[in-house]
C-alpha positions in Angstrom: 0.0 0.0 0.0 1.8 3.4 -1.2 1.0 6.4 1.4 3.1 8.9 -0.6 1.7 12.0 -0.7 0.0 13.0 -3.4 1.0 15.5 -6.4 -1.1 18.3 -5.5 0.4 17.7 -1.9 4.0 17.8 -2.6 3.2 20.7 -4.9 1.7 22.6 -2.2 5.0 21.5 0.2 7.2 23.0 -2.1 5.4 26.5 -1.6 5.3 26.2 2.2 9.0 25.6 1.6 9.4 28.3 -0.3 7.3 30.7 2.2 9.1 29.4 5.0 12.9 30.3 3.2 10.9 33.4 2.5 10.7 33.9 6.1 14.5 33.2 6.8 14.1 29.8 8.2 14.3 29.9 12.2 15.2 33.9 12.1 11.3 34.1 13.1 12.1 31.1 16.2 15.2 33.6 17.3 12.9 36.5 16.6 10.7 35.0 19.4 14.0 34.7 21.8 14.8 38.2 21.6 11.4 39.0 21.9 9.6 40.1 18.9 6.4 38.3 19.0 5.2 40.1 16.3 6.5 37.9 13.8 4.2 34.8 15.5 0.8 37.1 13.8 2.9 37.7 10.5 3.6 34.3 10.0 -0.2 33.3 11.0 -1.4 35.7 8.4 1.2 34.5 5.6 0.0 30.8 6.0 -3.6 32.1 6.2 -3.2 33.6 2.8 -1.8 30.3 1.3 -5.1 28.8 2.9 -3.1 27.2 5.7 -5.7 27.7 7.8 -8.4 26.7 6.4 -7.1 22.7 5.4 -9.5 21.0 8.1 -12.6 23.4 8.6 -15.6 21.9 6.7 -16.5 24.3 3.9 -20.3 24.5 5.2 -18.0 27.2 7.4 -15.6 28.9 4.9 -13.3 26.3 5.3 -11.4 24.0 2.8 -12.9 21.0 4.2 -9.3 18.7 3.5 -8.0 16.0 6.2 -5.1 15.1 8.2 -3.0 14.0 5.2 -3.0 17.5 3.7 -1.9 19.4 6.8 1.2 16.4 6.8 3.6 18.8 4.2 2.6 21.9 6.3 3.8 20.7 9.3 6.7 19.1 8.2 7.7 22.4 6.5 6.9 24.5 9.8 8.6 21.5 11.8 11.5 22.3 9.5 12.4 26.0 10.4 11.2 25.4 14.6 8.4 28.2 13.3 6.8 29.5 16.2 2.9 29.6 17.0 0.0 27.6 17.8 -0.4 26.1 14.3 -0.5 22.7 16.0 -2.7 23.3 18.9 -5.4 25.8 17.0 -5.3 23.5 13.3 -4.8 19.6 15.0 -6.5 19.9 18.0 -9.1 22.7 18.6 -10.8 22.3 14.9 -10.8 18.6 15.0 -12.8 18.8 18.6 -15.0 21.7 17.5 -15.7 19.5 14.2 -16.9 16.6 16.1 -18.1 18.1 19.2 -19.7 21.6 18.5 -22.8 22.6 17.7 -23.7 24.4 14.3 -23.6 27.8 16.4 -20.7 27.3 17.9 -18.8 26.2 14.9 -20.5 29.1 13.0 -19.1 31.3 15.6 -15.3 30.4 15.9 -14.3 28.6 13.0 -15.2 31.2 9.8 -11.9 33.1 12.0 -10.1 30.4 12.4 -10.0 29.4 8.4 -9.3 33.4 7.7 -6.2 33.2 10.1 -7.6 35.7 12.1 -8.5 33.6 15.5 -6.3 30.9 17.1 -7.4 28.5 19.9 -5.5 27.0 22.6 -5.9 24.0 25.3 -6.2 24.9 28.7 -6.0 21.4 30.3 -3.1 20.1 32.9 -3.6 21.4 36.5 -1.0 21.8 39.2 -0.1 17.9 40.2 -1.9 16.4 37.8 -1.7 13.8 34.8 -3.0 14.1 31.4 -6.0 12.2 32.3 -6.9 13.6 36.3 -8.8 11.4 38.2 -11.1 14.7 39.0 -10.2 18.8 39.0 -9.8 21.2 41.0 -11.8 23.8 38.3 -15.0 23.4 39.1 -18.1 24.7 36.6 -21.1 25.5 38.2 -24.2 26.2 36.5 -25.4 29.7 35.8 -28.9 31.5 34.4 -26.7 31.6 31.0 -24.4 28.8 31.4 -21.6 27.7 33.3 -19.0 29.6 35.3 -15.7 28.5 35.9 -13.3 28.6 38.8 -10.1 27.4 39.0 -6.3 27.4 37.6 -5.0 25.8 34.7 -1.0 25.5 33.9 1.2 24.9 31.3 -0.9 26.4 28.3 0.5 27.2 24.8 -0.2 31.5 24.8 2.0 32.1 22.2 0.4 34.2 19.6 -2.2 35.4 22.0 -5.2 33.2 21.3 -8.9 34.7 21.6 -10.3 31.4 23.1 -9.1 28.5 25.3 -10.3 24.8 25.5 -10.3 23.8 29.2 -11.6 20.8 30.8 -13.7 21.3 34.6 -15.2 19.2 37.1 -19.3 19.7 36.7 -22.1 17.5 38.0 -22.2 15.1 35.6 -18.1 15.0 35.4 -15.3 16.1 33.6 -16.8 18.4 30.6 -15.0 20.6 28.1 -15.7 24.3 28.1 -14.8 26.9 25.4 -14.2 30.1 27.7 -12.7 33.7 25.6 -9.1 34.6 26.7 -10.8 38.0 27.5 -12.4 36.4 30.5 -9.4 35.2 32.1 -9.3 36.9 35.7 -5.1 36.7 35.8 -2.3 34.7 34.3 1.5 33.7 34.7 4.3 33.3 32.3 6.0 30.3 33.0 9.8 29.3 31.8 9.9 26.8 29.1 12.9 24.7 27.5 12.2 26.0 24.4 12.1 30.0 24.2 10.6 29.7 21.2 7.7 28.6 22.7 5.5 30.3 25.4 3.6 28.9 28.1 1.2 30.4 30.8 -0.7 29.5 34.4 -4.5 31.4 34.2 -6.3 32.0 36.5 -10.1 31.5 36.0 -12.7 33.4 38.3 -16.4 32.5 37.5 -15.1 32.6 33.6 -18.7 32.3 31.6 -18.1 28.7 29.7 -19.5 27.4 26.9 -20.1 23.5 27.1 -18.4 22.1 24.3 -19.9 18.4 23.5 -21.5 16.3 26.5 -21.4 17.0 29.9 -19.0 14.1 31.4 -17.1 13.3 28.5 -14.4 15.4 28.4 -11.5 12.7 28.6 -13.1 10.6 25.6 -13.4 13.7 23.6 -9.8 14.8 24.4 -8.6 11.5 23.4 -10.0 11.6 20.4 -8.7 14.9 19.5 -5.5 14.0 20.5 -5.1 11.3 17.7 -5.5 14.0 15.5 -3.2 16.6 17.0 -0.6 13.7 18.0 -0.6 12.4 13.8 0.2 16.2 13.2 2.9 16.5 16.4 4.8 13.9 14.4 4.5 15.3 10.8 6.4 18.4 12.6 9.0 16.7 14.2 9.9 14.6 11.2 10.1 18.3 9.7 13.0 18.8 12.9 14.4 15.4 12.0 14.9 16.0 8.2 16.4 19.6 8.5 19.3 17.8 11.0 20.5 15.4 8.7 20.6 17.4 6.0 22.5 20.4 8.2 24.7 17.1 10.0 25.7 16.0 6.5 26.3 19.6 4.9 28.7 20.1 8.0 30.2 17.2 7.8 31.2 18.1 4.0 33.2 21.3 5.2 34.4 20.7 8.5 37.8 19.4 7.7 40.5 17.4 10.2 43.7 16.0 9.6 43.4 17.4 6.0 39.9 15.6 5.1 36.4 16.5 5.6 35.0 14.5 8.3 32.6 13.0 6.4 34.9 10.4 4.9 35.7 9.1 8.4 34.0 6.1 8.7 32.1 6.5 12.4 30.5 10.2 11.0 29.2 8.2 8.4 27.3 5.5 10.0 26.1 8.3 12.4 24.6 10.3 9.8 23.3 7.0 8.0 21.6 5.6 11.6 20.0 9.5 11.5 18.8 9.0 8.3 17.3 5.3 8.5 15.3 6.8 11.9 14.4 9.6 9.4 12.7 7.5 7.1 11.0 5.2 9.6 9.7 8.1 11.5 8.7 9.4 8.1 6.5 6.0 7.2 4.8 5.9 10.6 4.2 9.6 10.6 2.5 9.1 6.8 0.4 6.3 8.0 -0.3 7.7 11.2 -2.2 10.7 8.7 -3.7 8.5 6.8 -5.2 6.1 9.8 -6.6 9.2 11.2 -8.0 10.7 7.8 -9.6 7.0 7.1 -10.8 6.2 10.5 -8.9 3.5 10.1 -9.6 0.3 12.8 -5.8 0.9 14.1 -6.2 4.5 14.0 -4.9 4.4 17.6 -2.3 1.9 17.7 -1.0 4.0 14.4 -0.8 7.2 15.8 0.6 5.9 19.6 3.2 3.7 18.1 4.4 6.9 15.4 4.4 9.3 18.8 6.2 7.3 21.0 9.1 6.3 18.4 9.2 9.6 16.3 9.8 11.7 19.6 12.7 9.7 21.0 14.2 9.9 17.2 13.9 13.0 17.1 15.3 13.7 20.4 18.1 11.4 19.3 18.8 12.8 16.1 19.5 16.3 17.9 21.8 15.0 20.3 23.9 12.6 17.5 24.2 16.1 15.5 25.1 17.8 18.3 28.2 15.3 18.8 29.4 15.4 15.3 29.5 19.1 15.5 31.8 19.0 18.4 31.6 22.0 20.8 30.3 24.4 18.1 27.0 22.6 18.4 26.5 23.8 22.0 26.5 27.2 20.9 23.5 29.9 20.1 25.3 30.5 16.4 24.1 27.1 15.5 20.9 26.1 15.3 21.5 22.4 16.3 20.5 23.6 20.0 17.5 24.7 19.0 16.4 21.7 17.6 17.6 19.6 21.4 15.4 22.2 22.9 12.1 21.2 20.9 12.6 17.4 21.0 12.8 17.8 24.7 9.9 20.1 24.9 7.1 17.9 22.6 8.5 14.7 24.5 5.8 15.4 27.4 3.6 17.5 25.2 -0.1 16.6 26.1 1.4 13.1 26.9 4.8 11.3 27.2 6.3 8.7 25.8 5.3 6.2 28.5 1.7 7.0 27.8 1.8 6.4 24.1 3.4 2.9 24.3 0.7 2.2 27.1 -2.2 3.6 24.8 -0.6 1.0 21.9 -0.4 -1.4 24.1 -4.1 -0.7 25.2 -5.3 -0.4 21.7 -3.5 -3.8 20.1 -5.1 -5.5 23.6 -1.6 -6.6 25.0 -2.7 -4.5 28.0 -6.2 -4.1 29.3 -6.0 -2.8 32.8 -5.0 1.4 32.9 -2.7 2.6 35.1 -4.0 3.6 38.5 -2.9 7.4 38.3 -5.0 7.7 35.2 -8.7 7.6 35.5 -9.2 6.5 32.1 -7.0 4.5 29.7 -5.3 6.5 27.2 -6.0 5.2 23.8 
């Protein structure tokens, strides 16, 4: 079974590419270090003209209506240059949950911006001390004349770009529910340091926040999961982006670097190094493309596809970093190279809405070689 992209598919990769050398490469990530976030909305709104944005809303909303296997070049190709925003979160998660989950009024509301570029959504999930999947929260949403209101703190959330709305998860009656809730009605938040500067990450504070129930009350783990099949296929598509931009810097370095009157690439153990990154390349590259393509089809193994692609493409990529790193020598340490850049992201999306550990678990779970969750989860991940 061939799950190459298509023509139309590579055609459009090759203008991302394009766009994104445009762009400087990571000059917009080191932009974001020194601390011009203004290059996060002018990216946004260069994608959103190439009709970035719009790849997974349904077109009944202004929206391209395409699947996971067309946003697979675009994240490679933003994967690529580290580019900073919440691409991932707004494109893979929040559309995919408001797709399945919304009503017609909510997804008539939010997602007309979101396929124009000119709204982003982020997940406001973990809590202080607690795992991916909480046996209960400390938010609490208590019903209102109009609704819900929320109370309660929520950590570690993706603010970069400054999204309008935020998908949080709080403890009502019936259980754990998922809320929309407008950044404007966030009582306080706090910046919190992260790995990756590239990235931004926040603690807000929420203070009888008016929510908006997304879905069924009680279901907000099972809806998460499956939106995180979705955003988990696209995690990987963008760090097989980071993977293939290594070896191809590794090898270009290892062309000019010369010792003891040779380039470095003819010694034999830079070689097999760059070869071993290469082989996980391509094997991270298969999984990731199948992992797309599972979750496009609604595929039987849609699970086990996506789980077993997450748990080995983020300890490649992770790997890959460091082995370029060491056949740089000390110059890879350094800020002038961008090697350290890539370290930095591997680490950060190795925990990223779920860690390694939990995707081999949730394969394990979904191939039935292991029924029984783990007890500091309330639900099984897959």
């Amino acid at each position: 079974m061939d799950f190459a992209l298509s023509e139309e598919q590579e055609l459009f990769r090759t203008a991302i590419r394009k766009y994104m050398n445009d762009l400087d490469r990571t000059a917009f990530a080191r932009s974001v270090i020194s601390g011009n976030l203004d290059v996060v909305a002018n990216a946004t709104s260069g994608l959103a003209e190439m009709g970035v944005t719009a790849i997974p809303v349904s077109e009944e909303v202004d929206g391209l209506g395409l699947g996971a296997l067309d946003l697979v070049p675009v994240f490679e190709e933003t994967g690529r240059v580290l580019l900073p925003g919440l691409q991932l979160e707004t494109l893979a998660l929040a559309v995919p949950l408001l797709e399945s989950f919304g009503t017609p009024a909510q997804k008539a509301a939010r997602l007309p911006s979101v396929a124009s570029g000119e709204s982003s959504v982020s997940i406001a999930w973990y809590e202080r001390d607690g795992s991916l999947f909480p046996n209960s929260f400390s938010c609490i949403a208590g019903k209102t004349e109009s609704g819900y209101a929320l109370t309660g703190t929520k950590t570690l959330v993706p603010v970069i770009g400054d999204p309008d709305t935020f998908i949080t998860g709080a403890q009502t009656a019936e259980g754990k529910s998922l809320f929309l809730v407008k950044a404007s009605d966030v009582a306080s938040s706090r910046m919190l340091s992260v790995l990756d500067e590239t990235q931004q990450l926040a603690e807000i504070t929420l203070n009888q926040a008016p929510g908006e129930l997304l879905g069924e009350p009680g279901h907000a783990a099972e809806m998460l999961k499956e939106g995180l099949l979705h955003f988990n296929a696209a995690l990987c598509s963008s760090m097989v982006g980071g993977m293939d931009e290594l070896v191809k810097m590794t090898a270009e370095y290892a062309k000019i670097r010369v010792q003891f009157n040779q380039p470095i690439g003819r010694f034999q153990a830079i070689k097999h190094g760059i070869v071993n990154m290469k082989l996980d390349l391509e094997t991270a590259r298969s999984l990731s493309y199948y992992a797309a393509w599972a979750v496009e089809t609604n595929a039987t193994d849609k699970a086990a596809a996506v789980h077993s692609a997450r748990s080995f493409i983020s300890k490649a990529f992770i790997k890959a970093a460091a082995d370029s790193i060491q056949i740089h020598g000390g110059i890879g340490f350094t800020e002038e190279l961008d090697v350290q850049l890539y370290l930095k992201r591997a680490r950060y999306y190795e925990n990223y809405f779920g860690s390694v550990r939990d995707s081999r678990r949730a394969t394990a779970q979904s191939l039935e070689w292991h029924s029984t969750p783990a007890k500091r989860d309330a639900v099984p991940v897959s």
